[in-house]
N, C-alpha and C positions, 0 to 999 in steps of 0.2 A: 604240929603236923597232923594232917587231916587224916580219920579212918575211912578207907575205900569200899566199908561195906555200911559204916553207918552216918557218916561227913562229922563225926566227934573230933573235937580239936580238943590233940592229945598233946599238952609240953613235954619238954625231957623227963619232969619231974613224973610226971603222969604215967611213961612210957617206963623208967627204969622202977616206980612202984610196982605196975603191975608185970614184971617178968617181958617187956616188949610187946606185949599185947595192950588193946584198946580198952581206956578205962569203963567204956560204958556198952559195946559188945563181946569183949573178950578177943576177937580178931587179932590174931597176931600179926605185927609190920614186918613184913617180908626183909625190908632195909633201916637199918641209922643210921642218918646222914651225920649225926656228930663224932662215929668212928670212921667215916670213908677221907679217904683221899680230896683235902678241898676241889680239885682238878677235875675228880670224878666223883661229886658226892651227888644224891638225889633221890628222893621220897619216893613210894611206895604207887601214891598219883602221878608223876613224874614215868615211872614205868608203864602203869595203866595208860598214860596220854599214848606210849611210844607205841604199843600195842594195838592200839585203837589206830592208830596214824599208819603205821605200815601195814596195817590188815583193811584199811578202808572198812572201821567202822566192823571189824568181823566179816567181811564179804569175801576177800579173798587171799589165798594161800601164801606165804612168806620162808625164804629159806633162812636158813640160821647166820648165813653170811649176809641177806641181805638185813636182817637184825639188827649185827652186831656193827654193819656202816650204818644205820640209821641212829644207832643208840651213839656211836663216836661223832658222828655229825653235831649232834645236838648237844653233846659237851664241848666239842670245841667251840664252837658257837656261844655256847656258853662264858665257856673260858675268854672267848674276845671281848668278851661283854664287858665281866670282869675288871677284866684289863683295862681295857678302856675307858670304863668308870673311873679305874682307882687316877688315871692320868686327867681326866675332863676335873675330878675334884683336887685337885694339885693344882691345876689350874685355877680354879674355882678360887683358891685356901690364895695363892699368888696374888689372885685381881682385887682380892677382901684385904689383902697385907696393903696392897698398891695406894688404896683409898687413904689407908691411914699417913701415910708421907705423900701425899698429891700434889704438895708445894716443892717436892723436893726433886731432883731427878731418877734417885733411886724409885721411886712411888709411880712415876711412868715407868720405869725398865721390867718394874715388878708386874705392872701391869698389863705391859707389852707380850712377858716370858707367857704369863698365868692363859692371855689370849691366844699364844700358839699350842701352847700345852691344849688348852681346851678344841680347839681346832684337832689336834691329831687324835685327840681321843675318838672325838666324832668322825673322824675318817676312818681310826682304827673300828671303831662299831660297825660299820657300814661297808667294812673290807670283804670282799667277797672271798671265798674259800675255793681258788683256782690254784694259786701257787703250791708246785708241790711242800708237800711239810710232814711230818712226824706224827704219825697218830699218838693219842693218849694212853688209847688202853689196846686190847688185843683180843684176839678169837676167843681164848680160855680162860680171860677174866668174864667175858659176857657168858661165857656159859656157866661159869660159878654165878652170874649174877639169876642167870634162869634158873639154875637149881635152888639158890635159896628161896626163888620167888615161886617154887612147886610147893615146896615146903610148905609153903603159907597159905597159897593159891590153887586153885586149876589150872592146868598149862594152857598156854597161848593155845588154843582151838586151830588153828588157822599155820602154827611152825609146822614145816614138812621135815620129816625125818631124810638121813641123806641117802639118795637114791640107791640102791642093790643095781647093782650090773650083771647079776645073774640070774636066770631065771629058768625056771619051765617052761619051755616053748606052749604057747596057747593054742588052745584047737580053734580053726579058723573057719567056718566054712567054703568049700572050694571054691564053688560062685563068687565069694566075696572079690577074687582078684580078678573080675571082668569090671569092677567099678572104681575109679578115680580120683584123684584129688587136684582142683586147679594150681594152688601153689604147695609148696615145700618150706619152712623155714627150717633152717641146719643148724643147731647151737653147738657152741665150742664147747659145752660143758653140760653134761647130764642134769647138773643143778639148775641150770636154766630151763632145759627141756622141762624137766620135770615141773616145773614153776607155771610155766606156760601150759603147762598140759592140766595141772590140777586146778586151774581156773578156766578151762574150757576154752581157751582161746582156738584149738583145733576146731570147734564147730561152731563156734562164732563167725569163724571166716573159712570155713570148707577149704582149711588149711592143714596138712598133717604137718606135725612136729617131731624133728627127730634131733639127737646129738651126732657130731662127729667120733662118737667112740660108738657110735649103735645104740643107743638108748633110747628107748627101749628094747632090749636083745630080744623080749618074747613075740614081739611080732613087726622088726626091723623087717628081715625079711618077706615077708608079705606083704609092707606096704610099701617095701622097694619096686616090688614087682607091679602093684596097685600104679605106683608113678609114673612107672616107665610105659603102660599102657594109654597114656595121655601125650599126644605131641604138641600140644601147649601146653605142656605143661612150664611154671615158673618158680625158680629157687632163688630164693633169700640165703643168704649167709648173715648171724646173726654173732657176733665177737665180744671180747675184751679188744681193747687197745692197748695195745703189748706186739711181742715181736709174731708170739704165736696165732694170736688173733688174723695178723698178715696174713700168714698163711691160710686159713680153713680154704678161702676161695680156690686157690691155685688148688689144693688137695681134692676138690668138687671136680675139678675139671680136669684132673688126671690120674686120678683115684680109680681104677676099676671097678673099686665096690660103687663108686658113685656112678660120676657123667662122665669117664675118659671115651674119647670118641661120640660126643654128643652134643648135637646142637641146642638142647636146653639153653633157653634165656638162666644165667644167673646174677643174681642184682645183689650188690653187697652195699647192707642195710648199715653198717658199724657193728661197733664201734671205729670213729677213722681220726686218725690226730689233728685232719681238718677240721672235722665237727667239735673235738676238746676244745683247739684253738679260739673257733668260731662264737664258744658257748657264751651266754652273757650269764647267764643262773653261776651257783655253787656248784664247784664239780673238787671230786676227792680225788686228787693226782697225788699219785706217789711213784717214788722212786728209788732205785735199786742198783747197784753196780749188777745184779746178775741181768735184770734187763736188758741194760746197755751192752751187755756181751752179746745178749741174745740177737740184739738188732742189729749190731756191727756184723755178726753171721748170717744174715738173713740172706738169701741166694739173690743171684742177679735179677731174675727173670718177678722176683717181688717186689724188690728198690725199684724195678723201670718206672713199676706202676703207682709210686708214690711222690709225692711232690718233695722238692730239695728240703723246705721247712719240716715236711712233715719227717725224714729221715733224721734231720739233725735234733727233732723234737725225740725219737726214738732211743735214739742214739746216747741221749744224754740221761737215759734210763728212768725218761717219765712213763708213765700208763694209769689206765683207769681201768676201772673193773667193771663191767656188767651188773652187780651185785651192789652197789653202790647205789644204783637207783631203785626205787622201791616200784612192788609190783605193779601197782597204778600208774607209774609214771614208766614204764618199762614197758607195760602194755599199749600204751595212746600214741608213743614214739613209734613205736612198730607198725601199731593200726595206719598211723599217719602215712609210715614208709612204705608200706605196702597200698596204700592208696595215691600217692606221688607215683609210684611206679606202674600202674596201669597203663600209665602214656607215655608208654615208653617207645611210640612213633613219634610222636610231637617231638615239634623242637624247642626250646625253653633251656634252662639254668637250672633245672631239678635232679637232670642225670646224665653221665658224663661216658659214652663210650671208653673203655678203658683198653690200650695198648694199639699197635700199626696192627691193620689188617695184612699190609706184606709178611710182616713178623708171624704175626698169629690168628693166621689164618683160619684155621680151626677152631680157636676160639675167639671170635668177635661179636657172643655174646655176650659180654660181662660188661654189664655196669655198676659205677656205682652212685648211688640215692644222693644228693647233696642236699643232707636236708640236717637241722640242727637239733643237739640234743641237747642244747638247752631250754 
C-alpha cells in the first residue's frame, strides 16, 4: 500500500513495524484494509481518489450525504467486480477442465457450462446499478471512516458542515428589495440549498436559492420580497423522488408563504420517476415500506399529475435521493434544466404543461422539464 504523502510502498510487514505509519516518512495510514470488512475494504489512496472525485479536483463544496453515496457507490461497484470475476474464473477453471476430456462428452458440457458462467460474469460486471438494492454500509460508518481519516489527515476542505436553521436575522440594506432575481430554485432540503449556494451557483445564473423549510431563515424574508417584485419572474422546484418530493410543487403554489394566488411560471426540474425510469447511467434506488406508505397517502390532486407507471413505481417504495449525485453532476443537470426551460413558449417534447386548465384554472403555470438525469 502506497504512502499519500510520499508514494512509499509500504507491505503489511512494513506497516505493522512501524506502529501503521509509513516506513520512510512516518505518515500514518489513516486505514488497513487487511482489518476492514472484505465488502468494504480500501486504502488510504482509495479515499484520497473519492475526495478529489466529489470535490472536482477541490473546486467545489460536498455535503456529508453526498459523501457517504459516492463512497457506497464505488464499493458496490466494487463488489460487482468482485463477484463477477470470481464467476468469469469458474468459468475460466470449467473451459481449462473441458480441454482435458475434448474427446469425450463430458469435455464439451464442461466447456459449454465454463462459457456461460464466463458470459454472466461479464454481464454481471457491466450491470448497471438501477435496480433497487441494499446498500453496504451506512451514514455512521462513513463518518467513522471521516474521523479516522482527520486523525491522520486534514479534513476534506470542500465537506459542508450541516446547515443551522436558525439564525440572526442579517441587516439588509432597505434599497436592496427594489432589486430582483430572474428565477428561483426551491430545494426540498436545506442540504441542497446550501450545497448550491456554497458553490455560487446563485450568481452564476442571477438565480436566488432557497429551501422549502426557509433556508436560509436570516434573509428568507427579504429575498421573498426581492421575488415578488419581478412579474416574470420563474420557479424551479428542485426534489428527491420520493413521495415528499411530489409534493414541494403543489406546496409552491398554495403555500402563502410562497405563490398561493399567483401566476408565477413554476417548472419542476425533479427529481420525477419518469427521469429514474428514463435514466441510462448508474442511479442508487432504494427502497422502503415507509415510502410506499407515504405514496399510497399522497392526495389526489398529486397522483392526477403523475403518470399510472410513475405511481405504481412509487408505490412499490422505490426513490432516489438528490444527494446521490455528486456536486458537479447536480449542478450541469440543473444548468441544463433551467436552460430547456427558457422556451417554455415553444412547442417541442422538453416541457409538458401539467394538469386541465378547467380544473386548475389558477394554476396552469406548471410545468414539468422532461429532461434526463441520467
Amino acid at each position: 500500500m502506497k504512502c499519500i504523502q510520499c508514494g512509499t510502498d509500504n507491505n503489511l510487514k512494513d506497516r505493522v513495524a512501524n506502529q501503521g505509519r509509513c516506513k520512510n516518512c512516518n505518515h500514518r495510514f489513516a486505514f488497513e484494509p487487511t482489518s476492514m470488512n472484505s465488502k468494504t475494504r480500501f486504502t488510504d489512496q482509495f479515499f484520497v481518489n473519492l475526495i478529489n472525485n466529489i470535490s472536482a479536483n477541490n473546486t467545489l463544496y460536498f455535503t456529508p450525504k453526498q459523501f457517504f453515496y459516492l463512497l457506497e457507490n464505488k464499493l458496490a461497484k466494487k463488489d460487482i467486480k468482485t463477484a463477477a470475476g470470481g464467476i468469469m474464473g469458474l468459468g475460466f477453471i470449467f473451459i481449462v477442465a473441458g480441454f482435458f476430456f475434448l474427446t469425450t462428452d463430458i469435455g464439451w458440457l464442461l466447456i459449454g457450462v465454463g462459457a456461460v458462467l464466463f458470459v454472466i460474469g461479464g454481464q454481471q460486471s457491466q450491470k448497471p446499478l438501477k435496480s433497487p438494492r441494499s446498500l453496504l454500509i451506512n451514514q455512521s460508518m462513513t463518518e467513522a471512516w471521516l474521523q479516522r481519516w482527520r486523525q491522520a489527515n486534514p479534513a476534506p476542505e470542500k465537506l459542508l458542515q450541516q446547515p443551522r436553521e436558525q439564525f440572526t436575522p442579517a441587516t439588509i440594506e432597505s434599497d436592496v428589495t427594489a432589486y430582483s432575481f430572474d428565477r428561483l430554485v426551491v430545494c426540498d432540503s436545506a442540504e441542497i440549498a446550501q450545497m448550491l449556494i456554497a458553490n455560487n451557483f446563485h450568481f452564476d445564473n442571477n438565480c436566488a436559492v432557497l429551501s422549502i423549510t426557509g433556508y436560509p431563515q436570516s434573509i428568507f424574508a427579504t429575498t421573498m420580497q426581492m421575488l415578488r417584485n419581478n412579474p416574470d419572474l420563474q420557479v424551479y422546484g428542485l426534489h428527491d423522488c420520493n413521495p415528499s418530493g411530489m409534493e414541494l410543487v403543489h406546496q409552491l403554489q398554495t403555500d402563502t408563504k410562497w405563490f398561493a394566488q399567483s401566476n408565477v411560471v413554476i417548472v419542476d426540474v425533479g427529481l420525477l420517476p419518469r427521469q429514474i425510469m428514463a435514466a441510462k447511467r448508474n442511479m442508487l434506488v432504494q427502497v422502503s415500506e415507509e415510502s410506499a406508505k407515504a405514496a399510497k397517502a399522497l392526495p389526489t390532486e398529486i397522483r392526477q399529475k403523475l403518470l399510472a407507471n410513475e405511481l405504481a413505481w412509487l408505490e412499490s417504495g422505490n426513490f432516489v435521493e438528490l444527494e446521490s449525485f455528486t456536486p458537479l453532476g447536480l449542478i450541469k443537470i440543473l444548468n441544463r434544466s433551467l436552460a430547456k426551460s427558457r422556451e417554455l413558449g415553444s412547442e417541442g417534447g422538453d416541457l409538458i404543461l401539467v394538469g386541465d386548465t378547467d380544473t386548475y384554472s389558477d394554476r396552469d403555470n406548471y410545468f414539468y422539464v422532461v429532461d434526463s438525469f441520467g
